[in-house]
Every structure is written in structure tokens, then in C-alpha cells.
N, C-alpha and C positions, 0 to 999 in steps of 0.2 A: 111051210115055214121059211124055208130058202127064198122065197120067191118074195116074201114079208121083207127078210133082211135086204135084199138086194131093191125091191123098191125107197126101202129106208134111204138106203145107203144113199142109190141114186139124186134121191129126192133132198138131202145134205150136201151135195156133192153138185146137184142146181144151183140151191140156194148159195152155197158158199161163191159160187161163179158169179151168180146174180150180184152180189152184194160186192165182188173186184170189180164186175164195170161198173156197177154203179157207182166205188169208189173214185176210177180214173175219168170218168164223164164229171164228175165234180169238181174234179181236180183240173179238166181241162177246160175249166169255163174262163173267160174274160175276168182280168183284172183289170181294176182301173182307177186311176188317182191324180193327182195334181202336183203342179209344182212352180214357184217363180222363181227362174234365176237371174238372180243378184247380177250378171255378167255376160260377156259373148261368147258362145262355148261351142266347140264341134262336137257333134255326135255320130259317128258312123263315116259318112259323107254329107252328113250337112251339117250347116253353119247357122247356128242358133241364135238370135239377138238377146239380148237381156228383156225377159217379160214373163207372163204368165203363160201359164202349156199346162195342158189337158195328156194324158196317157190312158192306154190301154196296151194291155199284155197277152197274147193270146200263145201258148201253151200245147196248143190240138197240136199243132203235124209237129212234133217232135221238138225243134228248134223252136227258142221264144221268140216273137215278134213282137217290135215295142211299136206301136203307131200316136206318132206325136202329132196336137194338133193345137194351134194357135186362133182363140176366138171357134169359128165356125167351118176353119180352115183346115185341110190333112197338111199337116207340114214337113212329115219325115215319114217311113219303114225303115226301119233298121233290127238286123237279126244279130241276138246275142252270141260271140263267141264261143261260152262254155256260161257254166252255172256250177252252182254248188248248192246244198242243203243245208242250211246253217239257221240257227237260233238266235233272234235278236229281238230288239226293245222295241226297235222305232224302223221305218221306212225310209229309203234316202238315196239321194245321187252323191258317188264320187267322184268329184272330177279332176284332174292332175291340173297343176299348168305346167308353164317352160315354151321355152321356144318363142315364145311370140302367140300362143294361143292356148286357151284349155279345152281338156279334154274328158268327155265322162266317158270313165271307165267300169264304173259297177252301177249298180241299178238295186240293192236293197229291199227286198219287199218281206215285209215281218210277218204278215196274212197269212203268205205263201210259206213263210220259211226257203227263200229259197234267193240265192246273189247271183244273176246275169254279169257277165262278166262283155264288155266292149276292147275292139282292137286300139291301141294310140293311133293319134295319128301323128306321131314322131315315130316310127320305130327305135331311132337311133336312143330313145332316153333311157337309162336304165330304171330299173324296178326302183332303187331304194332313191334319183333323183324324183323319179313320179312319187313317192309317199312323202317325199318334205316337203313337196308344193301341192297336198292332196288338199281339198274342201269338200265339206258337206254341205247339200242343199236336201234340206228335210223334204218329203214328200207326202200327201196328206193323201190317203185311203178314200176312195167315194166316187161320187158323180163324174165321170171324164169329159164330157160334153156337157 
């Protein structure tokens, strides 16, 4: 009878495993979606022309990695600062301006539930001058290439 419970137990105690990675293997598959910006914008270290770009977001080795590509082109890697778990409508870029150039700072993905956060590239701007010159550039869910 012992030997009954203890394969039970076991055998719940698989399964409940089985079913966490299978949860985090799904979770760290490729995102990917679109976006045209309106504008010339930095991201990371690179300098963005105003057009359409293709993304994907890759999630596996711990840090998100956004890989931006223009047409048939890789045009950027850039790894998010930090992130957060947040609840939202729609998908989207924020981007600050000031200084003489903008900047995306968040990355939005409503799929995911989850806001990548990017460094300025002004440090000197404060928080609440980047939120008066912030923009939305919506981003569409789907095919990245």
C-alpha cells in the first residue's frame, strides 16, 4: 500500500514538473511583430531612420533581446534593461524625445504581458522631462519577416 502512495505521489510530482517546463519552454519562444516609425529615433546604440521594421523578441537566456530588421536586413540587437509584468490593451513603442533626438524607452507587448524597458540615450534628462515628450508608435503582433 505504501509503495501505491508513494508511486502516486511520485507520479503527480512528474507530472506537476512536466507541466513548469512546459509552461516556461512556451513562454520562452520568439515574439514577433511590426512597426513603422513616423520619425528618426535611437534605440540602444543604433540610429533608426523613419520606416517600416520588422521585430522579434527572444526571452530564453534570461535577458530580452529585441532583434530589429529593415526589409530583409538585421538592423539592430539591443538587450532590454529591465522589464516588468503589466496588463495592457494594445502593443507599442515609447519613445522620449529632447535633446535633439528620440529615444524608445519601453517596448509594450500585451501577448506577453510583459514592458522591456531601454537605457536613454541622454542620461542627463530627467524622468518626468522624458514623459512630456513621450510618443506612442503602436506595434502590430505577427509575421516579423
Amino acid at each position: 500500500m505504501k509503495t501505491i502512495r508513494s508511486l502516486t505521489f511520485s507520479s503527480l510530482m512528474l507530472a506537476l514538473l512536466a507541466s513548469c517546463l512546459g509552461a516556461g519552454i512556451a513562454r520562452a519562444q520568439e515574439w514577433q511583430g511590426k512597426f513603422t516609425l513616423p520619425f528618426d529615433a535611437r534605440w540602444g546604440q543604433a540610429t533608426l531612420p523613419a520606416g517600416d521594421y520588422a521585430l522579434s523578441v527572444d526571452q530564453s537566456g534570461g535577458a530580452a533581446i529585441v532583434t530589429l530588421s529593415s526589409g530583409q536586413n538585421n538592423v539592430a540587437l539591443i538587450r532590454a534593461q529591465g522589464h516588468d509584468l503589466k496588463t495592457m490593451d494594445s502593443s507599442s513603442l515609447i519613445v522620449t524625445g529632447g535633446r535633439g533626438m528620440n529615444t524608445v524607452r519601453e517596448l509594450k507587448l500585451a501577448d506577453l504581458g510583459v514592458v522591456l524597458y531601454f537605457p536613454p540615450s541622454h542620461p542627463g534628462q530627467t524622468a518626468a522631462e522624458e514623459k512630456q515628450m513621450a510618443r506612442v508608435v503602436p506595434v502590430t503582433a505577427g509575421a516579423g519577416r
